[in-house]
Backbone as CSV, one residue per row, in Angstrom:
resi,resn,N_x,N_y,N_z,CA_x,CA_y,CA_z,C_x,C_y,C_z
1,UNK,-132.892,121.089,-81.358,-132.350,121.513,-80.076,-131.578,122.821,-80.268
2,UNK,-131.558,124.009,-79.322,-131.300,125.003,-79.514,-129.600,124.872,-78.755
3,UNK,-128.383,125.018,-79.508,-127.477,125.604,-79.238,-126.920,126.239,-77.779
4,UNK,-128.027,127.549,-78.516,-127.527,128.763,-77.742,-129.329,129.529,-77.636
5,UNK,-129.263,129.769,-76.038,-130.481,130.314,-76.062,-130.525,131.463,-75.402
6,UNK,-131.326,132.565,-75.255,-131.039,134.367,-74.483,-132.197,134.456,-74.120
7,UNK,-132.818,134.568,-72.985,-133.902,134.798,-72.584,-133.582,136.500,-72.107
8,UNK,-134.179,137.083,-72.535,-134.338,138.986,-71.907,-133.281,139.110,-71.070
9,UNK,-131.565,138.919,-72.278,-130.809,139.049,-71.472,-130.599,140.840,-71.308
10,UNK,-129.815,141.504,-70.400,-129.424,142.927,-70.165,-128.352,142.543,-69.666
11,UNK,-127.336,143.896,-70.033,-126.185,143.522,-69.462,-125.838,145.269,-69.162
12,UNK,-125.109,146.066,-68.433,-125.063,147.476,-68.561,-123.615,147.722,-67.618
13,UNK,-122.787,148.713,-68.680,-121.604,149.313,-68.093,-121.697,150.473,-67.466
14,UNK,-121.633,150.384,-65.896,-122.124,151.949,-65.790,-123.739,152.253,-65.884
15,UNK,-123.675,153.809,-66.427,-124.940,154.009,-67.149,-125.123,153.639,-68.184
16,UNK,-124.429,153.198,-69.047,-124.640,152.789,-70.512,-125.074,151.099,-70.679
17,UNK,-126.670,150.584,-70.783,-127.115,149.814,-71.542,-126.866,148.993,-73.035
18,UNK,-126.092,148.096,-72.546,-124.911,147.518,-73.854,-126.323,146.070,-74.571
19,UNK,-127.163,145.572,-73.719,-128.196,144.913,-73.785,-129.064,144.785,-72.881
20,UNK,-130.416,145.167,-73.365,-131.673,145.451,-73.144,-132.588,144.750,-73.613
21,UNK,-132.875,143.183,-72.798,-133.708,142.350,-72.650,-133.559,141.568,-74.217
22,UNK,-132.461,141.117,-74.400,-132.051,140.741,-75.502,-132.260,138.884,-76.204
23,UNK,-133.465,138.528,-76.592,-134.011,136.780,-76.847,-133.298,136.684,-77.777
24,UNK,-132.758,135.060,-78.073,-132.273,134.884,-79.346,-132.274,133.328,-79.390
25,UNK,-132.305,132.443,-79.940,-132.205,131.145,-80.076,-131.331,130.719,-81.252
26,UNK,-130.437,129.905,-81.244,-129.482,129.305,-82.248,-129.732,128.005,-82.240
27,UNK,-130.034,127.314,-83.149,-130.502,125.923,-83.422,-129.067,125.176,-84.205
28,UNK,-129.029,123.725,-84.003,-128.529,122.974,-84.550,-128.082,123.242,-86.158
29,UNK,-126.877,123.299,-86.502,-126.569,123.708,-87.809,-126.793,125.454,-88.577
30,UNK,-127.217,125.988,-87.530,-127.747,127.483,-87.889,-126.466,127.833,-87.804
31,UNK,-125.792,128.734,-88.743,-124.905,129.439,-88.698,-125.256,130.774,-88.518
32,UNK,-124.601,131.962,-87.736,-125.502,133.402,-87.339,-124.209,134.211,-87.471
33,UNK,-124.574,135.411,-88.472,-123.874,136.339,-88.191,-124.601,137.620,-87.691
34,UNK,-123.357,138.447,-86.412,-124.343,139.354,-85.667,-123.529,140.554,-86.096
35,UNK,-124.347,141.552,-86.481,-123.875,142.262,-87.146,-124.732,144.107,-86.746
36,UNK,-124.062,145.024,-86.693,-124.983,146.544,-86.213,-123.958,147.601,-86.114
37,UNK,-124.465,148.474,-85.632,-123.283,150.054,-85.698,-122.389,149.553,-84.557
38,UNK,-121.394,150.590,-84.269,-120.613,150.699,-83.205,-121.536,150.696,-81.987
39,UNK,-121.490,149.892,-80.843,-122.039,150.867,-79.440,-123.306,149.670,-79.532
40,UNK,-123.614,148.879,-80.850,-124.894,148.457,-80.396,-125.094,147.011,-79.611
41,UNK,-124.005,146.478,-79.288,-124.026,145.138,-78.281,-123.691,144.230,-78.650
42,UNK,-123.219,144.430,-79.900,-122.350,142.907,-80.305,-121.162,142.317,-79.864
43,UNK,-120.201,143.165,-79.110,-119.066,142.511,-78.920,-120.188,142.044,-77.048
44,UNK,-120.395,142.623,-76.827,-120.728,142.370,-75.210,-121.846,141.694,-75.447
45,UNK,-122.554,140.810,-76.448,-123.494,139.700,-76.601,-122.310,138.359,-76.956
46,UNK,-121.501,138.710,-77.807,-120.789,137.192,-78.140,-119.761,137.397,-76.470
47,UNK,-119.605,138.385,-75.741,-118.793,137.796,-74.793,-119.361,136.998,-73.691
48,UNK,-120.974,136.969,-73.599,-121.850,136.780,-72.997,-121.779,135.521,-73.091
49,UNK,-121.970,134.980,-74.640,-121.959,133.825,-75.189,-120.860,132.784,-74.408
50,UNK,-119.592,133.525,-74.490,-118.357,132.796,-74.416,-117.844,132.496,-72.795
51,UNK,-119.004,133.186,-72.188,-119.109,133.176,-71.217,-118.188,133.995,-70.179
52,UNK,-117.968,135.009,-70.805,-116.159,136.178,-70.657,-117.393,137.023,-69.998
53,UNK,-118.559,137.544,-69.492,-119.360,138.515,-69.182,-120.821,138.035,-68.662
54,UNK,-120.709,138.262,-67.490,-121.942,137.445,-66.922,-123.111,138.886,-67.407
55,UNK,-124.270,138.328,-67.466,-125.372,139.016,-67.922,-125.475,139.659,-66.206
56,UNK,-126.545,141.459,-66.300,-126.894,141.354,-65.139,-128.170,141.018,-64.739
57,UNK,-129.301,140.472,-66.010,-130.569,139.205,-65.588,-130.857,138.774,-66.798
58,UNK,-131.397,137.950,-66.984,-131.904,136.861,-68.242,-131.276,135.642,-68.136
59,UNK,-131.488,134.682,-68.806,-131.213,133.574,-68.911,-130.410,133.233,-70.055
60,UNK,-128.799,132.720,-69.375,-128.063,132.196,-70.802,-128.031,130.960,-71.041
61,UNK,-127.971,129.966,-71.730,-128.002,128.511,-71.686,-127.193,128.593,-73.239
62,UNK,-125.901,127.774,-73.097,-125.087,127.561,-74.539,-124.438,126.062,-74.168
63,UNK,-125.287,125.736,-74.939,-125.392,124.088,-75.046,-123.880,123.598,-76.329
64,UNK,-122.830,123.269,-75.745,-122.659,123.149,-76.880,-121.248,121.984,-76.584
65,UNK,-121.158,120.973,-77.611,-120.147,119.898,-77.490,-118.671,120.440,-77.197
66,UNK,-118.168,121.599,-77.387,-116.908,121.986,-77.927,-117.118,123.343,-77.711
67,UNK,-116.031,124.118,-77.191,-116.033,126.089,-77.099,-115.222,126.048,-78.663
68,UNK,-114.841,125.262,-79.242,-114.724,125.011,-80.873,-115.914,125.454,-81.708
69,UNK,-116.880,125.111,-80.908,-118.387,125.173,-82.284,-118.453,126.833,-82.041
70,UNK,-118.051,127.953,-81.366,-118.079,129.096,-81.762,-117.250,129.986,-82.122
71,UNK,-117.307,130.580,-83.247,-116.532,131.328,-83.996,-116.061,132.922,-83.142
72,UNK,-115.267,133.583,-82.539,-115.492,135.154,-82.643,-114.069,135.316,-83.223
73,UNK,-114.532,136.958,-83.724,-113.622,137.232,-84.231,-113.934,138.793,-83.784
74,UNK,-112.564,139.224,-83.187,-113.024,140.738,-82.577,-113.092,141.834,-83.293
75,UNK,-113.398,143.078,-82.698,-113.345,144.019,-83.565,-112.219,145.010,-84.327
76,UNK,-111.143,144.726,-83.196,-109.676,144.673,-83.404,-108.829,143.773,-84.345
77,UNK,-108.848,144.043,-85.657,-108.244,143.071,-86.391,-106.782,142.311,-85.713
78,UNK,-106.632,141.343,-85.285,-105.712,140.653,-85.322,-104.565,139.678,-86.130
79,UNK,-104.752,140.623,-87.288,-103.835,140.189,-88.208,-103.259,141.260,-88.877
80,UNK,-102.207,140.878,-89.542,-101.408,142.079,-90.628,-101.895,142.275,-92.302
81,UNK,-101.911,143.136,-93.032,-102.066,143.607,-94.200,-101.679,142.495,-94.591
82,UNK,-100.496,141.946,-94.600,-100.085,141.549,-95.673,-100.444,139.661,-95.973
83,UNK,-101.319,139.525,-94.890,-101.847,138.049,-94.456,-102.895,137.916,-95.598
84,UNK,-102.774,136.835,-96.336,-104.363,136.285,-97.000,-105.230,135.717,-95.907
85,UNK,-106.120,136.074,-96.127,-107.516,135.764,-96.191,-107.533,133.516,-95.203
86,UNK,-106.913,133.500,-96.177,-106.470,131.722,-95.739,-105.808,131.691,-94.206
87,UNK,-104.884,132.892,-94.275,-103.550,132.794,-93.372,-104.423,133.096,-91.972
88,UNK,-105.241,134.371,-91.982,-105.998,134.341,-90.538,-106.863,133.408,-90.435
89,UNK,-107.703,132.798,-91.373,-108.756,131.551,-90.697,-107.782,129.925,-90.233
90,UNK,-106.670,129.682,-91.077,-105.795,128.637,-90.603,-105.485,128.944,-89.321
91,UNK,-104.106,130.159,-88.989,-103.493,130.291,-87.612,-104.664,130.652,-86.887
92,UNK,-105.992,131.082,-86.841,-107.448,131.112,-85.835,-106.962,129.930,-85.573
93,UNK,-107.699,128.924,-86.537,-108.016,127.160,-86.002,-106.827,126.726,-85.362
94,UNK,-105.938,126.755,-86.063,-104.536,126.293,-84.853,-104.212,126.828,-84.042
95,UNK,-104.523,127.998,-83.370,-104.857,128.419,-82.144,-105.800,127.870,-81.437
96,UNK,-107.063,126.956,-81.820,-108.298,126.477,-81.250,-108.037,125.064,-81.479
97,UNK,-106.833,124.712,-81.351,-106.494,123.016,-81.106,-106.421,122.603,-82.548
98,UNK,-106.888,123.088,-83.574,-107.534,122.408,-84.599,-105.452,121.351,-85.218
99,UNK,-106.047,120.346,-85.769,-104.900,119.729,-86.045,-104.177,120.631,-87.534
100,UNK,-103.410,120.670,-87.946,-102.742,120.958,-88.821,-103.677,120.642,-90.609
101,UNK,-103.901,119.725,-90.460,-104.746,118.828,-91.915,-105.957,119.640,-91.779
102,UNK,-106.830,119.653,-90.433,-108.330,119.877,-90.547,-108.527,121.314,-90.467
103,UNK,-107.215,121.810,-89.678,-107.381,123.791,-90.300,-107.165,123.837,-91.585
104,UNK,-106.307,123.411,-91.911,-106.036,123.708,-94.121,-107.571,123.310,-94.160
105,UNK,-107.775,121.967,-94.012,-109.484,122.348,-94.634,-109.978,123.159,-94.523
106,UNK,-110.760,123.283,-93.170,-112.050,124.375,-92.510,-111.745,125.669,-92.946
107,UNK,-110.274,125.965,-93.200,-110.212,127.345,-93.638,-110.550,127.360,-95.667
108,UNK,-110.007,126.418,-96.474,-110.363,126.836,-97.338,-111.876,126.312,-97.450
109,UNK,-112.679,125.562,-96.725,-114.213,125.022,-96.728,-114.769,126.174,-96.611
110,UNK,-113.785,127.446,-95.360,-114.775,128.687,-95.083,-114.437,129.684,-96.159
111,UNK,-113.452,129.664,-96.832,-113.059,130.803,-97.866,-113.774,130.337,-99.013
112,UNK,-114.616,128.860,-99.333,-115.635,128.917,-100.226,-116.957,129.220,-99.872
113,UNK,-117.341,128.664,-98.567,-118.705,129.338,-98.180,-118.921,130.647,-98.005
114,UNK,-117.900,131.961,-97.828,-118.078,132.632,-97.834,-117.642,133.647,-99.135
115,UNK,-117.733,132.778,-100.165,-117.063,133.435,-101.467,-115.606,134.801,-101.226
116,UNK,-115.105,134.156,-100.571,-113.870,134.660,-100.466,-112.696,134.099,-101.337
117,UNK,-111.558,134.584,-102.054,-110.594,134.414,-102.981,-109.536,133.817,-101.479
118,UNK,-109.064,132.581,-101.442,-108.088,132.545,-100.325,-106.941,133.232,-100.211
119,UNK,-106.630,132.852,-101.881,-105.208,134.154,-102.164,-105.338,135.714,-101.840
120,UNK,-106.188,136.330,-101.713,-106.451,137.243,-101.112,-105.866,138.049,-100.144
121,UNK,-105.278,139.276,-100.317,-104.676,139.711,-98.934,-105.731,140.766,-98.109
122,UNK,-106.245,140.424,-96.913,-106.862,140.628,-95.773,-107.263,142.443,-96.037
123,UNK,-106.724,142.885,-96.469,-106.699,144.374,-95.983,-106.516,144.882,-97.497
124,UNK,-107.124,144.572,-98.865,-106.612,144.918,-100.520,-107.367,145.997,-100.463
């Protein structure tokens, strides 16, 4: 079962074309990172997602148990230099309800899946 699905979404500021008939499907357990230059539609595809930006045609459908099961993280760092690596994925989750016990996890679960050092400071 697909997640998250994009049928030829477009979305446009103005004259400027931020997405241009844009398909995508996210399946069960797929983890996705979206990734491209400045200007190319990523922040205005995950806002799409989050439902912060209505498309102006295509089809969005985001199937999903929890606005928990999606991750963003903007392009504006929201944290300080001097934060590890641990410190922004914990205070994220406890900002997103997460209980106290299950952010210490998920954050060091994600600082191993993503071979990240937790001790780490954000900005070295």
């Amino acid at each position: 079962m697909d997640l998250v699905r994009f049928v030829n979404i477009s979305k446009s500021f103005g004259g400027v074309k931020a997405l241009d008939n844009v398909s995508i499907n996210v399946g069960e357990r797929e983890r996705v990172c979206i990734v491209g230059p400045n200007g190319a539609g990523k922040t205005t595809l995950l806002r799409v997602i989050l439902g912060l930006v209505k498309p102006d045609n295509g089809s969005a459908y985001v199937f999903s148990r929890s606005p928990r099961d999606i991750g963003y993280v903007p392009q504006i760092p929201l944290s300080y230099g001097f934060h590890r690596v641990f410190d922004v994925l914990y205070y994220s989750l406890k900002l997103a309800d997460y209980s106290t016990h299950d952010a210490k996890d998920l954050a060091l679960k994600w600082c191993e899946i993503i071979g990240v050092d937790c001790n780490s400071i954000g900005y070295e």
